[in-house]
C-alpha positions as CSV (number, residue, x, y, z in Angstrom):
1,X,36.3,27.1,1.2
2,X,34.2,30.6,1.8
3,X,30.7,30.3,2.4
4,X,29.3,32.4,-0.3
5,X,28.6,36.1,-0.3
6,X,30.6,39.2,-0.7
7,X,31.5,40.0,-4.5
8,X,34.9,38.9,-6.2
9,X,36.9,40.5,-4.0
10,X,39.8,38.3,-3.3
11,X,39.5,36.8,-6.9
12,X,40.5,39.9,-8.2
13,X,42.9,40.4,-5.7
14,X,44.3,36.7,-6.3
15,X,43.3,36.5,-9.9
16,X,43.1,33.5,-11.8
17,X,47.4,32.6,-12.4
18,X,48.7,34.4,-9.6
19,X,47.5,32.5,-6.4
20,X,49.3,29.2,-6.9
21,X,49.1,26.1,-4.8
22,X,50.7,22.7,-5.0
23,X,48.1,20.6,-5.7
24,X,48.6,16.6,-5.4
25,X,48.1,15.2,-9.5
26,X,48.4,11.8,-9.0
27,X,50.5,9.3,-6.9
28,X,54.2,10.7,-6.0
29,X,53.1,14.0,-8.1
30,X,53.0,17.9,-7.0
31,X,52.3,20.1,-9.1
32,X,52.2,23.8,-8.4
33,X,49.6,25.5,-10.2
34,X,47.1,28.4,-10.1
35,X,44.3,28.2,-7.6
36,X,40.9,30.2,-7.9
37,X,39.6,31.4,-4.5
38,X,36.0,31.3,-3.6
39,X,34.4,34.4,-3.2
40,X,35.0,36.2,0.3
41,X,31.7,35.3,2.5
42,X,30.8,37.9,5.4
43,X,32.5,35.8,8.1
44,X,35.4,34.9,6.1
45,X,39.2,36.2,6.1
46,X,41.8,35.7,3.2
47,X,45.0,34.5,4.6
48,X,48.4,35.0,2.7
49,X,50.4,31.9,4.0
50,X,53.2,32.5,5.5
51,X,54.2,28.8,7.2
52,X,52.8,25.3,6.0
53,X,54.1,21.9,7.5
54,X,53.9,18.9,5.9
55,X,52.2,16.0,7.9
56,X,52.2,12.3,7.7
57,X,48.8,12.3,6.5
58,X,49.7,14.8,3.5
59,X,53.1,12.2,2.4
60,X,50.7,9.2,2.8
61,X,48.5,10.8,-0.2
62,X,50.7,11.4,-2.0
63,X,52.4,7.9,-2.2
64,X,49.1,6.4,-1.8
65,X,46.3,8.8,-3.4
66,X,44.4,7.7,-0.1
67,X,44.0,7.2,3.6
68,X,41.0,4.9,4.6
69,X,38.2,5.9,3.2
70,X,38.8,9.1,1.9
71,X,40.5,8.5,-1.9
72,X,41.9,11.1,-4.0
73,X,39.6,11.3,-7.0
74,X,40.9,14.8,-8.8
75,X,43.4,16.7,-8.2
76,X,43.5,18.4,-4.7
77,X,46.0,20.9,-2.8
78,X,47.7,19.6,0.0
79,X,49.1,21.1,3.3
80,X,47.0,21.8,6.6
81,X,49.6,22.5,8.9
82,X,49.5,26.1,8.4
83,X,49.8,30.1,9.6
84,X,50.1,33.3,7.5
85,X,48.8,36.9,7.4
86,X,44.8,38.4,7.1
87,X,45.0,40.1,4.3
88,X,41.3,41.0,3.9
89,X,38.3,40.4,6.1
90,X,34.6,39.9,5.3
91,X,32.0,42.4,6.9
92,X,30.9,40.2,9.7
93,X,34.6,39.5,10.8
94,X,35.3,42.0,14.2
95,X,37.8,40.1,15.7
96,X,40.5,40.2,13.2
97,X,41.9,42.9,11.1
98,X,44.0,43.4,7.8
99,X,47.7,42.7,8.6
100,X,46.8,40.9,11.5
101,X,49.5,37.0,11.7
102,X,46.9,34.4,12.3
103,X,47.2,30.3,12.8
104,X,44.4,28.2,10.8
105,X,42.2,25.5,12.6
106,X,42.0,23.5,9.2
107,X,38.2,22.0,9.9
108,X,35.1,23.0,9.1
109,X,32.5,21.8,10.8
110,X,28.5,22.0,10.4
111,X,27.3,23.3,13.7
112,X,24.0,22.1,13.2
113,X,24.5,18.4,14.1
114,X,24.5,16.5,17.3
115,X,28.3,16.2,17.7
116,X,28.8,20.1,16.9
117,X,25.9,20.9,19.0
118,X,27.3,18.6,21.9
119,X,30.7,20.1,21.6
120,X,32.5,17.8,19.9
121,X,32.5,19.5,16.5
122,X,36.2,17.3,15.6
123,X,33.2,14.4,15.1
124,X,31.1,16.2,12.9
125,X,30.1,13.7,10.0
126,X,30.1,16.8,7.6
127,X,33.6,18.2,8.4
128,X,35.3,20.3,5.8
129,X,39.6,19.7,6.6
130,X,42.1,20.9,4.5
131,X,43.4,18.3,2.4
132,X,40.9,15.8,2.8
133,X,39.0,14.4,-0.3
134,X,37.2,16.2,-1.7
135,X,38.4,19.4,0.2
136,X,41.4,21.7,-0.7
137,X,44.0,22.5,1.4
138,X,46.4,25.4,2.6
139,X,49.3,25.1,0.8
140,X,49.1,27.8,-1.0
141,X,50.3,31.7,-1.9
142,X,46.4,32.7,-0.4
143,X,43.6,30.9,0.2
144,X,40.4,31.8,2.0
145,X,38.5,30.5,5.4
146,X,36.3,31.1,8.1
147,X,37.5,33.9,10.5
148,X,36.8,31.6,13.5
149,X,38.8,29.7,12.8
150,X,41.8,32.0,12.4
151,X,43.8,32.6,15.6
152,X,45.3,36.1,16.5
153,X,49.3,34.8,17.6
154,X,50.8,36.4,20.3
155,X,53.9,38.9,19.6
156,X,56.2,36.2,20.4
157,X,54.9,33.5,18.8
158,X,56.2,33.4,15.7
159,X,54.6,32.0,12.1
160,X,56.4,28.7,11.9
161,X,55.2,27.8,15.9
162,X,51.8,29.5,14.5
163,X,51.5,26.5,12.2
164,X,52.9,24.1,14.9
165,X,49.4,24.6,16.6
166,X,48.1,22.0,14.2
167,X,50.1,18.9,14.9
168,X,50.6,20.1,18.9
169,X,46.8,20.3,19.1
170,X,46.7,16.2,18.6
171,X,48.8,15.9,21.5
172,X,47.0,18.6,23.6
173,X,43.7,16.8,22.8
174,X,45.3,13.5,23.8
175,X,46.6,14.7,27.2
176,X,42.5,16.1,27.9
177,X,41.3,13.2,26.7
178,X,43.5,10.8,29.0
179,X,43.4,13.3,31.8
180,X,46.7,13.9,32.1
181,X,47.8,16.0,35.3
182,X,50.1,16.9,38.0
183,X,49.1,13.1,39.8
184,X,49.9,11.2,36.6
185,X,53.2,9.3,35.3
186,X,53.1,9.1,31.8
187,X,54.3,6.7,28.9
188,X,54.4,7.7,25.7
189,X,54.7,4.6,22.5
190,X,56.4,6.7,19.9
191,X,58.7,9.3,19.1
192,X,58.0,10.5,16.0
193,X,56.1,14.2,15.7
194,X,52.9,13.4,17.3
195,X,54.7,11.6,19.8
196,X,57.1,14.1,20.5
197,X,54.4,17.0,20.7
198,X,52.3,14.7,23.0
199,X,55.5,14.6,24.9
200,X,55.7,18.1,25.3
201,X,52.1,18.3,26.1
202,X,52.0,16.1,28.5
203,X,54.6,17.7,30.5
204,X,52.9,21.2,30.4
205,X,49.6,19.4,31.6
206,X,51.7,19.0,34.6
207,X,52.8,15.0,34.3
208,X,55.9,14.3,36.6
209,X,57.3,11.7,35.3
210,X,57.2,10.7,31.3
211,X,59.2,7.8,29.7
212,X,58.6,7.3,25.8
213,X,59.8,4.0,24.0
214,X,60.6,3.7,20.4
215,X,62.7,1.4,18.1
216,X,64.7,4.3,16.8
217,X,67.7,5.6,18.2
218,X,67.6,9.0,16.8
219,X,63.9,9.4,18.0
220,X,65.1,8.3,21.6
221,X,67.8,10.7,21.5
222,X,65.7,13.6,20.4
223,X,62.9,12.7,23.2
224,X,65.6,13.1,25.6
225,X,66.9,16.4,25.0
226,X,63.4,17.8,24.5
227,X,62.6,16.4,28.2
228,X,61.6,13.1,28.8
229,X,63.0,11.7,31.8
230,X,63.7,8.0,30.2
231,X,64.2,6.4,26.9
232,X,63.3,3.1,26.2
233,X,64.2,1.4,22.9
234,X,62.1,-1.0,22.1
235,X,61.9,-3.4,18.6
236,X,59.1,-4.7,16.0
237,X,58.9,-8.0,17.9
238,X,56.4,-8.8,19.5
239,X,58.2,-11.9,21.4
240,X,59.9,-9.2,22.9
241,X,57.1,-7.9,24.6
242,X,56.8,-9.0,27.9
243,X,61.1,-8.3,28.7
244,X,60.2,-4.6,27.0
245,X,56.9,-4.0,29.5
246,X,60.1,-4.8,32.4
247,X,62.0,-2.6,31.3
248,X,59.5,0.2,30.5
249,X,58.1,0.0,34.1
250,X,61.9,-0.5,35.4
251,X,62.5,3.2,33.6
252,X,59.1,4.4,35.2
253,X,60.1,3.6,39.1
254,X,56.9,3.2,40.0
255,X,53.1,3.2,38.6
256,X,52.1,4.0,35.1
257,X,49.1,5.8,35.4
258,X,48.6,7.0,31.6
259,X,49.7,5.2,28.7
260,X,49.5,6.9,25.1
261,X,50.0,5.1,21.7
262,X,51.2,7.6,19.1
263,X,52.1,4.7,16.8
264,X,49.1,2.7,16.7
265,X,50.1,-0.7,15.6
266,X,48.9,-4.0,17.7
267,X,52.6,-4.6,19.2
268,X,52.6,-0.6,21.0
269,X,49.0,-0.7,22.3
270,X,49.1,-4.0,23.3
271,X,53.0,-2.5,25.0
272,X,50.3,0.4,26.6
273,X,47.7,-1.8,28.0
274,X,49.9,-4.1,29.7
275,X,52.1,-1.9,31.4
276,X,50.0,0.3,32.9
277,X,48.6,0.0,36.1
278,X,45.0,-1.5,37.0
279,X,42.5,1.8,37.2
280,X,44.9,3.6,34.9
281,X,44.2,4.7,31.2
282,X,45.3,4.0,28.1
283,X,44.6,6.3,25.1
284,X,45.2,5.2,21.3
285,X,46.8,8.4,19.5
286,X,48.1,6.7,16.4
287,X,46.7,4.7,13.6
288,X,49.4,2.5,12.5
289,X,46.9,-0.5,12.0
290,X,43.0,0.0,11.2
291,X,42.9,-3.6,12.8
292,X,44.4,-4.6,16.3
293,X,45.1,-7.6,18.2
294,X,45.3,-6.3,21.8
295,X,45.1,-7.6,25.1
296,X,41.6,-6.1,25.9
297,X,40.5,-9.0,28.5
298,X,43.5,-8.5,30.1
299,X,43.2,-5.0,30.3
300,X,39.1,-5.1,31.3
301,X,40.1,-7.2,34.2
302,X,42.0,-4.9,35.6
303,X,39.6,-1.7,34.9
304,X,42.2,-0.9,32.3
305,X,40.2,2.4,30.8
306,X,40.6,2.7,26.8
307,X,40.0,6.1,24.5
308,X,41.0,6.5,21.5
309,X,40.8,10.2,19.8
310,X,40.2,12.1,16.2
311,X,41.9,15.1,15.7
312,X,41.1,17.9,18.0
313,X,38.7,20.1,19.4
314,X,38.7,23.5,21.0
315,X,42.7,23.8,21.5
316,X,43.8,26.8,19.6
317,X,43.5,29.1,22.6
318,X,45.5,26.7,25.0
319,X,47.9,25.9,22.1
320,X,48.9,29.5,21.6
321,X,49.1,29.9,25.4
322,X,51.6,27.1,26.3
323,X,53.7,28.6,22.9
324,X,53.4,32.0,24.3
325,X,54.0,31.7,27.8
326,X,57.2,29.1,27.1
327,X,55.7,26.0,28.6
328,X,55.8,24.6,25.5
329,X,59.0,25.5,23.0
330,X,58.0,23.2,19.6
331,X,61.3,25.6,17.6
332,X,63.1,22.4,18.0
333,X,61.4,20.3,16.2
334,X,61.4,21.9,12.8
335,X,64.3,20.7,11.1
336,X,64.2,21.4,7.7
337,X,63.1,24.4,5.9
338,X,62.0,24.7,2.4
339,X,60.6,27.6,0.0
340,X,57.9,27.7,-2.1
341,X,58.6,26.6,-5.6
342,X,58.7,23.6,-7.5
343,X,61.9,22.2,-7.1
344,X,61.6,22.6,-3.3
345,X,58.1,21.4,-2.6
346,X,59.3,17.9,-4.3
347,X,62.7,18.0,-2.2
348,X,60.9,18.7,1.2
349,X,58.0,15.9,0.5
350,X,61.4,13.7,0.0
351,X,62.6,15.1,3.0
352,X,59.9,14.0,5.0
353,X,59.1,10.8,3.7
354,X,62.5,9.9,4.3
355,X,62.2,10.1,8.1
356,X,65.6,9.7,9.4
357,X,66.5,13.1,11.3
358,X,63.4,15.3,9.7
359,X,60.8,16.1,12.3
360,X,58.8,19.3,10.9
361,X,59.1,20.3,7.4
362,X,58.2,23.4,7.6
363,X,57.6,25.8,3.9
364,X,58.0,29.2,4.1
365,X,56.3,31.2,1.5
């Protein structure tokens, strides 16, 4: 993924057999193999990674070859959730230096296009993300990106939180993009990862009060004894809905001023838009369903706001602050911990797809 430029440096470094990935063959099929890095561009860094997570997104390729639009057509390395050591920089790179433990914003964008240009590079129609048709991703012994978009972590901020950035950034951009605060009572429809991290972000973004529902125990329990102030279960019904909004707002006490949907299906958000109050927002985090059948006259009436969001923008920075200053603690949420080698990348996709009591698979390499 370099841009061109400076001689074969990390190819010789890396040569062709000894930086190996795991690269996704076909449906429920890793295989580790060797993976040739691009030449080293002037404003590129070569990372030795250190800490990859496996997302939701990366275990839906591989049972699926797809997500949407975007099909697996040839083989492809997976992983974006990731954090390792520079291990060579290009000439223009002055920020970051050889030896230097760095977390990985895992999009490229254009910056020539109106969205880039505007700010809001995450909707850039020519974006470059790790493990993304046709795009390659991180998990891998090295691989090679652009040095702004490597992080310098904070002495206390270890690897494995380094790569944490990834997944806590959709909850960070959620809670900016609601306008969550200090004023604002929150609900939260999921506790699976992005739930729980939007949890957490929420709650350093100042909210007072946050209840999250989910139709897992487990989840519930784990919400709870990472800080949410009530647990709701809830079930797949949607007959049920109108006793569960009850009960939700029971567990509130009082207005629900923000509402996010990290599950995404019609049953949560249509959950979210009732129950919160009129002038209050609702923002759609999870992608359950790519079709919906919500309550939106409902909602309209009652100046019901509605955002949605794609991936992130601009959160590194405030990422690595709530990690290092201890607002946010995401330790707890890796629970399982795999190496790097054939045997264990297949147990730890497993692992994840299983669910149950894995929240963060987390490699170390």
């Amino acid at each position: 993924m370099g841009k061109g430029g400076k001689g074969e440096a990390a190819a010789a470094v890396a040569g062709e057999g000894e930086n190996m990935a795991a690269w996704l063959v076909a449906k429920n099929t890793l295989k580790i193999m060797p993976f040739k890095l691009p030449p080293l561009g002037p404003y590129d860094v070569r990372v030795r990674m250190k800490a990859v997570g496996i997302c939701g997104s990366d275990v839906h390729y591989l049972k699926e070859m797809r997500i949407a639009h975007f099909v697996v057509k040839e083989p492809m390395v997976i992983g974006h959730e990731c954090a390792g050591i520079i291990e060579e920089v290009g000439d223009g790179v002055k920020h970051l230096a050889v030896g230097d433990r760095v977390a990985l914003e895992p999009g490229i964008s254009c910056w020539r296009c109106r969205h880039c240009k505007g700010g809001r590079y995450n909707l850039c129609d020519d974006m470059k993300f790790f493990a993304t048709p046709p795009y390659h991703g991180s998990l891998a012994d090295q691989i090679v990106h652009p040095g702004d978009l490597c992080f310098k972590l904070p002495d206390n901020v270890s690897l494995e939180e380094g790569a944490m950035c990834e997944p806590l950034s959709v909850g960070v951009h959620a809670c900016r993009r609601a306008d969550v605060g200090a004023e604002k009572s929150v609900l939260i429809m999921g506790a699976g990862p992005i739930g729980l991290v939007t949890m957490l972000s929420a709650r350093a973004f100042g909210a007072p009060r946050i209840v999250i529902a989910d139709v897992d125990d487990h989840r519930l329990s784990v919400a709870k004894s990472l800080g949410a102030d009530a647990t709701v279960k809830v079930s797949g019904n949607t007959e049920d809905l109108a006793g569960e909004i009850e009960r939700i707002q029971a567990a509130m006490g009082g207005d629900i001023d923000v509402s996010l949907d990290c599950a995404g299906f019609s049953k949560t958000m249509s959950t979210a838009l009732e129950a919160t109050r009129p002038g209050g927002r609702v923002c759609l985090v999870g992608m359950g369903h790519n079709e919906m059948t919500v309550p939106l006259t409902s909602a309209a009436i009652r100046e019901v706001d509605v955002v949605g969001i794609f991936r992130y923008k601009d959160t590194w920075p405030l990422c690595l602050e709530f990690l290092r200053s201890g607002k946010i603690d995401v330790k707890p949420l890796i629970t399982h911990r795999f190496g790097f080698s054939q045997g264990e990348v297949e147990e730890a996709f497993e692992v994840s797809a299983r669910g149950r009591d894995a929240i963060k698979v987390m490699f170390n390499l």
